[in-house]
N, C-alpha and C positions, 0 to 999 in steps of 0.2 A: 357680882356678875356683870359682864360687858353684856352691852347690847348688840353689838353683830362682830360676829366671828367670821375672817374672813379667808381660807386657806388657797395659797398658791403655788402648784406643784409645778416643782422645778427640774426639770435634770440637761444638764449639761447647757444652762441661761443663762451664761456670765453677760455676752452680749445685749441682752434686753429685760431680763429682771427687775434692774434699777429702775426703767420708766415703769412700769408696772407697781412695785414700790412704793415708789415717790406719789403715784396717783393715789394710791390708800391713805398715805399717811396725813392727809388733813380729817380725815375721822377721829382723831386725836384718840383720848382717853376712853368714849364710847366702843371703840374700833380693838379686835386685839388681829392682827394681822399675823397668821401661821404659816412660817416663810418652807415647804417638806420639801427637804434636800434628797432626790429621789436616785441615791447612790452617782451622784455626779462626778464626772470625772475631772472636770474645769475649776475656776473657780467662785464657782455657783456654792460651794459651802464655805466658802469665808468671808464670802459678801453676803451673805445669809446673817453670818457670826458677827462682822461688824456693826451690820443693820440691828442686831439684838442688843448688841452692845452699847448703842446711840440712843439709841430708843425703850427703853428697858419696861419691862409693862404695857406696853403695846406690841411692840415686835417677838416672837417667839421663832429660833431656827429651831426647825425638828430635822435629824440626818436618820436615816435611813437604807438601808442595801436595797438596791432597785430592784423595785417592782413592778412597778411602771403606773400611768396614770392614778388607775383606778386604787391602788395602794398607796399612793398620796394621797388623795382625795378621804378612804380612810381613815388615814393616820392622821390628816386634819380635823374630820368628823369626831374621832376618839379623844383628840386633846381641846377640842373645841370648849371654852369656857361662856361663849355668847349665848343670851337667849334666841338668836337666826344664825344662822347661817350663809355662808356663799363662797362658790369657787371663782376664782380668778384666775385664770391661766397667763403662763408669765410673761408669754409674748402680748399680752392684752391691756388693758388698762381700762380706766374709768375717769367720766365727765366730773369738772369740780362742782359745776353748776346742780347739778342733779345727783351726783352724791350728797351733797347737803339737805338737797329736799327730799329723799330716801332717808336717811337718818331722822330728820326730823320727823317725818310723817310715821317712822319704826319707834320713837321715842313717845308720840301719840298715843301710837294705838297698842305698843305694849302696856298698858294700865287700861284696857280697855274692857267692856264688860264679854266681847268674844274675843276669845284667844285667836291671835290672826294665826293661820297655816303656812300663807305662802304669797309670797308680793312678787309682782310679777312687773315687768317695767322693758321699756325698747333696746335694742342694741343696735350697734350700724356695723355697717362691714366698711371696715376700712381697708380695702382693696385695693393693692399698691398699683399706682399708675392710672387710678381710676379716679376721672374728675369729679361724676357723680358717687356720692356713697349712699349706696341703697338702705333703707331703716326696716328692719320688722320692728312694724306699731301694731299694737291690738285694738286699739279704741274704736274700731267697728264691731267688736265681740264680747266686749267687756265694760262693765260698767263704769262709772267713775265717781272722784268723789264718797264714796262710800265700801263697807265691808258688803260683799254678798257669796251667794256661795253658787252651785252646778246649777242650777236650777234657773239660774237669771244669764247664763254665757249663752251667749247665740253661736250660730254657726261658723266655725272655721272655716275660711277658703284653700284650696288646694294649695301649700308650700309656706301657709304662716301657721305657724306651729310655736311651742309654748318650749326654747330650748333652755340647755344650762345654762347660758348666758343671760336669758330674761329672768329665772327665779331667784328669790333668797327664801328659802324655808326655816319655818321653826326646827332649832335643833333639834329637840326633844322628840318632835316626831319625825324625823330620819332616824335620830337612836332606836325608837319606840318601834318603828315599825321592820328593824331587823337590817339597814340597809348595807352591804358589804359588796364594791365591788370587786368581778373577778382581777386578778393580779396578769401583771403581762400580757394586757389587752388594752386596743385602743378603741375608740367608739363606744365609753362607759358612758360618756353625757347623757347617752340618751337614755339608760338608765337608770342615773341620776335622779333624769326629767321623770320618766315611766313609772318604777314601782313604788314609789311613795304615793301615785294620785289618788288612789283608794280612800287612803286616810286623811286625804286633804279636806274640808270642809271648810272653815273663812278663808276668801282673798283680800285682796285688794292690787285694787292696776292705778300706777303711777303711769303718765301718758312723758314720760324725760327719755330722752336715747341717753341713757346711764350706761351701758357695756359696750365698749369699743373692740370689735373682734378683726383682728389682723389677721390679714389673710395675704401672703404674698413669697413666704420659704420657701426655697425647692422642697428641706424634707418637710414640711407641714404635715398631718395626720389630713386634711384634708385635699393633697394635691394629688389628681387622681391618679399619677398614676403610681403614687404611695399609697394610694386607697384597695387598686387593683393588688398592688404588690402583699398588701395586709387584706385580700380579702377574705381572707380562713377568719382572720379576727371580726370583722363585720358580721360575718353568717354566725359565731359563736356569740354575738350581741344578740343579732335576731332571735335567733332560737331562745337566747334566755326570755327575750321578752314575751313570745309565743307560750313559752312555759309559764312566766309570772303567774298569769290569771288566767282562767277560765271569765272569757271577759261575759259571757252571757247570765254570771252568774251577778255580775257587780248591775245595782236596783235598779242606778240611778240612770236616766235612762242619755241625758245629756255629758254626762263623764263615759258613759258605754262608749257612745257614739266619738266623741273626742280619741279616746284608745285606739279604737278599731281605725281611724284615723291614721291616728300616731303609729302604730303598727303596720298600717299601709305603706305607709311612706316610707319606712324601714327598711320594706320588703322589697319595696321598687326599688332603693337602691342599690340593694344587693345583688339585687336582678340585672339591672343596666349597666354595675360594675363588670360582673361575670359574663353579661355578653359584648359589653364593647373590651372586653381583654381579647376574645375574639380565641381563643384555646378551644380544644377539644374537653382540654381537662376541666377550664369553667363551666364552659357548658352543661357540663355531665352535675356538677357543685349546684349549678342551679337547677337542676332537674332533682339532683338530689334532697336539695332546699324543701321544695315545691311537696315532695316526697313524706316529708318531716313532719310540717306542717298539716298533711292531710291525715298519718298515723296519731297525730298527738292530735287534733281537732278538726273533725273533718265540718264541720260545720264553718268552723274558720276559715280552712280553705277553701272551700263553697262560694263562702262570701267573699273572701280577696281576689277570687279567681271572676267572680260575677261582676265587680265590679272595672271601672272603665280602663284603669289601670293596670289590673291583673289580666283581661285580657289582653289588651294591648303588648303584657310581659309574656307571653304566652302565645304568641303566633306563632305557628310552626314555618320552620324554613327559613330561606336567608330574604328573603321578601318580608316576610314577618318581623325577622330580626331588627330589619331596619329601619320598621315602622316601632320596635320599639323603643329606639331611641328616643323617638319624639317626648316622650314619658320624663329624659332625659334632663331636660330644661327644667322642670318642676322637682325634679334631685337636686340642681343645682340653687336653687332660689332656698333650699333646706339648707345645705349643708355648703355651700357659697364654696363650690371647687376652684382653684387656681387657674 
């Protein structure tokens, strides 16, 4: 068995794959790197094939008819031979400095007497044209040095949030606990991040900016206003997440809180996409949202609407409207728009 599995869904990355690549491959023989060729049109599947070809035992091309994200992500999770896991997205890359001390610290504590669930570790936004690159670090919330579990995280500040880029989870509990995302959808990361947490129980926080997340394509998933343009796909993330769990029912009272969180902030941006498109037709999507939400738990909505944010998304009028953008800037520090 390798020790971390690491899949990179591709479609149509002939341009930028390689660096992406080339940053995995000093994980050498611990590392099996799953290159899912996500029905690409380019040729993102023969530099897939080469790379497999070169590297045999470490590199695996998987081809596939696109499905999009979250059905690579899959299809990586299904052929995964590693005890962990992690996605890489292939415009993205990773630290050599801190990939090494992430493997090593993963080669530790798997022979460990608790089976770790999920490491969790910095990413920067590498934001083209941008001198400073801003880092989400945890180490004001998270312990270090050692495993612990919900019980020992303090409290999150508004916009640092636990995404796909900081995890690598045990494979076995992604399998174990059902994870499939939907097909033809973008905004799966979050979750990726989301319905595994339930089952989470040991961590561990590396304090290394290990995930380098580029941000700077016109068509990026993240540039808004491809965000706007896909916002039926956003609101069909939310909703899943809304459905996950009945979060009042999960014990722990520090993972509740983190969720209800994390679903906040999910919601605000759905909200802010749909009113800064500025249509008739969003507006009515996020009324409809709101709608959802209260039918499927209204205690949920109770609470997202009581809170500083849900109000805020929720003023009536175009006075209101534009007080909710302010909400705006804390979507942006999440999901680092273009």
């Amino acid at each position: 068995m390798k020790l971390l599995s690491i899949a990179i869904p591709c479609y149509n990355s002939q341009d930028y794959m390689e660096n992406c690549i080339k940053s995995l491959l000093p994980g050498g023989e611990d590392v099996e790197i799953l290159i899912i060729d996500d029905g690409s049109k380019d040729m993102t599947p023969e530099i897939a094939d080469a790379y497999e070809k070169k590297y045999p035992g470490i590199v695996r091309a998987i081809h596939q008819e696109n499905g999009g994200h979250g059905a690579a992500v899959n299809a990586g999770l299904k052929c995964a031979n590693g005890l962990y896991f992690k996605v890489v997205d292939s415009d993205d890359w990773v630290d050599l400095e801190s990939y090494q001390v992430i493997l090593a610290k993963l080669r530790e504590l798997a022979g460990g007497r608790e089976m770790l669930d999920m490491m969790i570790s910095n990413f920067v936004y590498e934001k083209e044209g941008a001198k400073h690159k801003r880092v989400m670090r945890y180490a004001s919330v998270l312990p270090q040095g050692r495993v612990f579990e919900w019980e020992e995280v303090k409290r999150f500040r508004k916009g640092q949030y636990i995404l796909m880029h900081s995890v690598i989870y045990r494979t076995q509990l992604l399998k174990d606990c059902g994870l499939e995302l939907p097909r033809h959808t973008f905004y799966v990361d979050n979750l990726f991040v989301y319905q595994p947490l339930p089952h989470v129980k040991y961590m561990y926080y590396l304090d290394v900016d290990f995930y380098r997340y580029f941000i700077g394509r016109d068509d990026q998933s993240v540039n808004e206003k491809v965000m706007i343009g896909r916002i039926d796909q956003q609101i069909k993330v939310n909703k899943i997440m809304v459905d996950s769990y009945t979060l009042w029912k999960i014990q722990n009272r520090k993972l509740r809180h983190y969720m209800f969180n994390y679903l906040e902030i999910i919601t605000v941006i759905s909200t802010v996409m749909l009113i800064r498109s500025g249509t008739a037709e969003n507006l009515e999507k996020k009324r409809e949202l709101w709608r959802y939400i209260k039918q499927q738990d209204i205690r949920l909505f109770h609470r997202l609407r009581s809170g500083i944010m849900g109000n805020t998304m929720n003023l009536p009028g175009r006075s209101g409207r534009k007080i909710s953008i302010a909400a705006y800037k804390i979507s942006q520090k999440v999901v680092g728009f273009n």
